[in-house]
C-alpha positions as CSV (number, residue, x, y, z in Angstrom):
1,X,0.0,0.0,0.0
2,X,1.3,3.8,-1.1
3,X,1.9,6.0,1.8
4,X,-1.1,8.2,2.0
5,X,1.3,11.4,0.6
6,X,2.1,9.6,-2.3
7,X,-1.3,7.9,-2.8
8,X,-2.9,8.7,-5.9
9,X,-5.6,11.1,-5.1
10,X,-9.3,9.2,-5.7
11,X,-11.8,10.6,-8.1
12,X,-14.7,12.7,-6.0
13,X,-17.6,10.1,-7.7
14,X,-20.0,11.4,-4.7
15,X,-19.2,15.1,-6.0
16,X,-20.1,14.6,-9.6
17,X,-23.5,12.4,-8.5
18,X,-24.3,15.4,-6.6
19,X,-23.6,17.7,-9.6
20,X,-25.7,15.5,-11.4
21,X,-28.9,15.4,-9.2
22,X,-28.3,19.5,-8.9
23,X,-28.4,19.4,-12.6
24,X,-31.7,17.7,-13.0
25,X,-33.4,19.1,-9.8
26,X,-32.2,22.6,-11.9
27,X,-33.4,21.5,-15.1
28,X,-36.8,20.3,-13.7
29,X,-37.4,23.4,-12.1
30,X,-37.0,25.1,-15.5
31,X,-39.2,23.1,-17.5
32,X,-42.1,23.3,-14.7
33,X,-44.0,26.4,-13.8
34,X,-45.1,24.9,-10.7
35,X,-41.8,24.3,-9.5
36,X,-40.5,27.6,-10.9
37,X,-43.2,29.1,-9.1
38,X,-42.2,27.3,-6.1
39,X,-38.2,28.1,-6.1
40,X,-39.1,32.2,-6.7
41,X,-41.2,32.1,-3.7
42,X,-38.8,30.0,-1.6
43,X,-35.9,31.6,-3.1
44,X,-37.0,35.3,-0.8
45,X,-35.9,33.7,2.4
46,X,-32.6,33.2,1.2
47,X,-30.9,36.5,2.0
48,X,-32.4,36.5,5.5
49,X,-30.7,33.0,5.8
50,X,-27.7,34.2,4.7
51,X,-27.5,37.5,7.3
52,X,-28.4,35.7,10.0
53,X,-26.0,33.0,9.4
54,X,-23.2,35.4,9.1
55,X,-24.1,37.5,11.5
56,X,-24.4,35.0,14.2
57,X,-21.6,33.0,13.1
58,X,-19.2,36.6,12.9
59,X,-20.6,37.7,16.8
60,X,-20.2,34.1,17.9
61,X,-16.5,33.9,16.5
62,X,-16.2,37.1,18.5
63,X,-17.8,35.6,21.6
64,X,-15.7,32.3,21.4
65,X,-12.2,34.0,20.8
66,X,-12.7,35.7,23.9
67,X,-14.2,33.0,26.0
68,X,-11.2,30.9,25.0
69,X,-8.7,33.3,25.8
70,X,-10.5,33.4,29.7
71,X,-10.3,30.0,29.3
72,X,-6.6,29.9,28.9
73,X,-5.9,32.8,31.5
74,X,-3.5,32.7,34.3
75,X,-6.5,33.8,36.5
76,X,-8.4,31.2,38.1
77,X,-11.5,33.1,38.4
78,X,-11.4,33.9,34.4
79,X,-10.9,30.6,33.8
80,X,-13.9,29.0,36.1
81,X,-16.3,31.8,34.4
82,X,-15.1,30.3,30.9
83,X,-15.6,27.0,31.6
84,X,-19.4,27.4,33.7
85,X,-20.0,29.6,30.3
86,X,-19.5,26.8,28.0
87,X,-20.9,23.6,30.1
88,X,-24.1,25.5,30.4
89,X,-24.8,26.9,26.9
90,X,-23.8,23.8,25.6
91,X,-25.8,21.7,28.0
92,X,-29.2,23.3,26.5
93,X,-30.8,22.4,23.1
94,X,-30.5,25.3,20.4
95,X,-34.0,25.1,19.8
96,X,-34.6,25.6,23.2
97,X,-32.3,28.3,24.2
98,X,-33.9,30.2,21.1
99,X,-37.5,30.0,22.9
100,X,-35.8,31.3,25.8
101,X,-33.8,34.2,24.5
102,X,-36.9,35.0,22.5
103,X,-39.7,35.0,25.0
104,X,-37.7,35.2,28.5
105,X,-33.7,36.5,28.3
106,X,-35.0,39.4,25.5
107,X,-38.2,40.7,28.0
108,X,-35.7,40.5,31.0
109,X,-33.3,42.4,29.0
110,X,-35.3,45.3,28.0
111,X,-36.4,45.7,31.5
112,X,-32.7,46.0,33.1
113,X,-32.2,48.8,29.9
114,X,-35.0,50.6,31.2
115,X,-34.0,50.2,34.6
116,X,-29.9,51.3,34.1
117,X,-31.1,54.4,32.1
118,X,-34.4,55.4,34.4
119,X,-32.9,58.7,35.1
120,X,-31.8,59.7,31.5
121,X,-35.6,58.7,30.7
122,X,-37.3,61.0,33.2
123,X,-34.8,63.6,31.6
124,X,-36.1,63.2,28.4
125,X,-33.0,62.2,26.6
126,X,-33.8,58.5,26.0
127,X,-37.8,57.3,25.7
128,X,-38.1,53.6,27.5
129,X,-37.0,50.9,25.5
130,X,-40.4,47.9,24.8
131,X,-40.2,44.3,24.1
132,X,-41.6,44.8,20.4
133,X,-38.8,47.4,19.5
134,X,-36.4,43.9,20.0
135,X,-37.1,42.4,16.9
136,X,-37.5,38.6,16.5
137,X,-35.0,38.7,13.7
138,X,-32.5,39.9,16.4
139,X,-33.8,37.8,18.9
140,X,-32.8,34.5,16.8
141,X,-29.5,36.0,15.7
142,X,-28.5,36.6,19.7
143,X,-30.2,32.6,20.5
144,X,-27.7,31.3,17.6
145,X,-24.7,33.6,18.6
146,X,-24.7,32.4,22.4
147,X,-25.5,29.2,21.8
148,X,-22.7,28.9,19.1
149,X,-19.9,30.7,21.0
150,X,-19.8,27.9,23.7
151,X,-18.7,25.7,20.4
152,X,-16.1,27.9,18.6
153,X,-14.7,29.0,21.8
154,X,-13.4,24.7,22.5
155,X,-12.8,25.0,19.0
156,X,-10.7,28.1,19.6
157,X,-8.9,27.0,22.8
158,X,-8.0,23.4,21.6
159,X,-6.1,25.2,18.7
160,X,-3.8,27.9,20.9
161,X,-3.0,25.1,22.8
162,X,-1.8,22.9,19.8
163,X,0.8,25.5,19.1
164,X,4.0,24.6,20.8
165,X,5.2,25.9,23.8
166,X,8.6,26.3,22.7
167,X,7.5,28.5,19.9
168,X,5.9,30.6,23.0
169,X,8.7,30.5,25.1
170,X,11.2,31.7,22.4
171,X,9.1,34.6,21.9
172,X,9.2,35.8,25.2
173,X,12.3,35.2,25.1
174,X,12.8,37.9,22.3
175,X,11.1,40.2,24.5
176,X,7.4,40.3,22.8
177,X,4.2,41.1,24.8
178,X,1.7,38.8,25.0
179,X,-0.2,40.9,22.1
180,X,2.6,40.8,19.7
181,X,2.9,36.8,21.0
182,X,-0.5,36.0,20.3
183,X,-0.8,38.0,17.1
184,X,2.3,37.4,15.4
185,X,2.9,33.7,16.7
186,X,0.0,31.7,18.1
187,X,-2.7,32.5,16.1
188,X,-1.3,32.2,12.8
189,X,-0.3,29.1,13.4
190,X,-3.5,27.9,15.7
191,X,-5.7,29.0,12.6
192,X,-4.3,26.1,10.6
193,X,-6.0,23.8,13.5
194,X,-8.8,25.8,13.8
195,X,-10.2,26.5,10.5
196,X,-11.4,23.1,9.6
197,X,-13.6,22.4,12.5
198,X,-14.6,26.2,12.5
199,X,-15.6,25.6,8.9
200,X,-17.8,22.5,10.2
201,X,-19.7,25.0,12.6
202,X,-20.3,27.6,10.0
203,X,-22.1,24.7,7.8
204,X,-23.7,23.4,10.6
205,X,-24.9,27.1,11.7
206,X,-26.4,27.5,8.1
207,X,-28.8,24.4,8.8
208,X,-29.8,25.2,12.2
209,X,-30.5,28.9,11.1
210,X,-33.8,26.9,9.7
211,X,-34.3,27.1,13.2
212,X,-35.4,30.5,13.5
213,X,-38.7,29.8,11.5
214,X,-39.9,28.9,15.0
215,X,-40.3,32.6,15.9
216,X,-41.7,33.4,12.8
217,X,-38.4,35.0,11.1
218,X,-39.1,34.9,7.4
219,X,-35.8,32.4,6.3
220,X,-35.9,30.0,3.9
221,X,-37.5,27.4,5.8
222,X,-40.8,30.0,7.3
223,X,-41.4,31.2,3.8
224,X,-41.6,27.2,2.4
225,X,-43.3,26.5,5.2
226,X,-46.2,28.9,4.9
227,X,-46.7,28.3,1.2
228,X,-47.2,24.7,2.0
229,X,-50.1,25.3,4.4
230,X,-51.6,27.9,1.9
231,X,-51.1,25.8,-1.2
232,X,-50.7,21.8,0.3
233,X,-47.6,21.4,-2.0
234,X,-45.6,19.6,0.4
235,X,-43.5,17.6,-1.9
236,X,-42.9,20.3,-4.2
237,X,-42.2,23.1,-1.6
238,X,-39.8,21.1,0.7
239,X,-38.0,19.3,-2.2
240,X,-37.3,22.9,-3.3
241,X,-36.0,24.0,0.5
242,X,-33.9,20.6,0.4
243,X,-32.6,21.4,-2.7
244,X,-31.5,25.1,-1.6
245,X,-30.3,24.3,1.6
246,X,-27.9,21.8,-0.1
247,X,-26.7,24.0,-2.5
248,X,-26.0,26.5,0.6
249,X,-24.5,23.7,2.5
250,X,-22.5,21.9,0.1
251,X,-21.0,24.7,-2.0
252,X,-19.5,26.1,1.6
253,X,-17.9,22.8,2.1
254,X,-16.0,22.8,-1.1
255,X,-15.4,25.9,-0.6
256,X,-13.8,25.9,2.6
257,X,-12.2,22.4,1.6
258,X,-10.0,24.2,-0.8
259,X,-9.3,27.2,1.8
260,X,-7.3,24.6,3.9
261,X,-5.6,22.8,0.8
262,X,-4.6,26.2,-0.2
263,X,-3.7,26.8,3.5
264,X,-1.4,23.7,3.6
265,X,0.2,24.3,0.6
266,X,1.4,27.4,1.8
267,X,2.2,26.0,5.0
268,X,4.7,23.4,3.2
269,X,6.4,25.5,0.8
């Protein structure tokens, strides 16, 4: 058996069946007005599936980073705070903590607003602050950020602390601050470990942003799902969100697959 460097590399036969059904599914929603009809209407919810994967994923990225650096602090405290952060968000279904956030965390939130800035209110230089002026659109995108940034953070931490600590060492011995050690050393190197299971959460985060359709957040998955009940095309309508969805989901993956190919190749020349 080749060593798996020298391997030839095998032909991607699951790649080209999937072009192949993305093909047909394409050409029969050309050639049928129903489905045509179907995939315009669909089609709406896709830039509001889009912002608030990116959004969420972008604030969650944020979120992580800095939960992972607490994580790896020299303070105890820091690190205890991290680590009760992450068991707990983790430990509750995204579903669930979207319900929550939506209907419980965004009411309590508005009231400790109104409450911090009473006095600027009774001076008449901020009017109080309702539920309603919280949108559900941002409601979902702050569910999906908190419960996300429990995930990248592990993701985050496992890849500083892949980076040798000789590497580390050296630098301080060269008289850099922990900025300039973090910026200049760790991270570019820690990204290498990072980026494929940080490309796995963005994927994933663009299927459970189907979620959201819950609160009523016109996404891809709302907007097929209320032209189903109005018109009882089921097959059609979901067959269409399938077929969407995949092309989100899959085209990402290639995408990202090549990132970190491209990535390597730098990385060994």
């Amino acid at each position: 058996m080749l060593p798996a460097s020298s391997a030839k590399p095998e032909f991607p036969w699951w790649l080209a069946a999937a072009l192949v059904l993305a093909l047909v599914a394409a050409l029969a929603i050309a050639a049928s007005d129903l489905y045509a009809q179907v995939f315009a209407t669909v089609a709406k919810g896709i830039g509001i599936t889009i912002f608030v994967t990116v959004v969420s994923f972008a604030l969650a990225s944020a979120i992580g980073l800095g939960i992972a650096l607490m994580a790896l602090s020299g303070s105890q405290w820091l690190r205890q705070i991290a680590r009760f952060y992450v068991e707990i968000v983790r430990g509750v279904p995204i579903l669930v903590l979207l319900f929550w956030i939506a209907f419980a965390g965004a009411p309590a939130l508005v009231a400790a607003w109104n409450a911090l800035t009473a006095p600027l209110q009774s001076a008449g230089m901020l009017s109080e602050l309702l539920v309603r002026d919280l949108s559900l659109l941002w409601r979902a995108v702050m569910a999906l950020t908190i419960g996300y940034s429990a995930f990248i953070s592990e993701v985050f931490r496992a890849g500083i602390q892949a980076v040798e600590k000789g590497q580390i060492e050296a630098a301080k011995a060269l008289g850099l601050t922990r900025g300039q050690r973090f910026r200049l050393i760790v991270f570019p190197q820690a990204i290498r470990t990072i980026l494929p299971p940080l490309g796995n959460d963005f994927v994933a985060l663009v299927k459970d942003s189907s979620l959201v359709s819950v609160l009523g957040v016109a996404d891809i998955t709302q907007i097929g799902k209320v032209y189903a009940a109005g018109s009882f095309r089921f097959f059609e309508t979901y067959s269409i969100v399938a077929y969407i969805y995949l092309i989100l989901t899959v085209g990402l993956s290639l995408s990202l697959r090549a990132l970190e190919r491209r990535l390597r190749r730098q990385h060994e020349e």
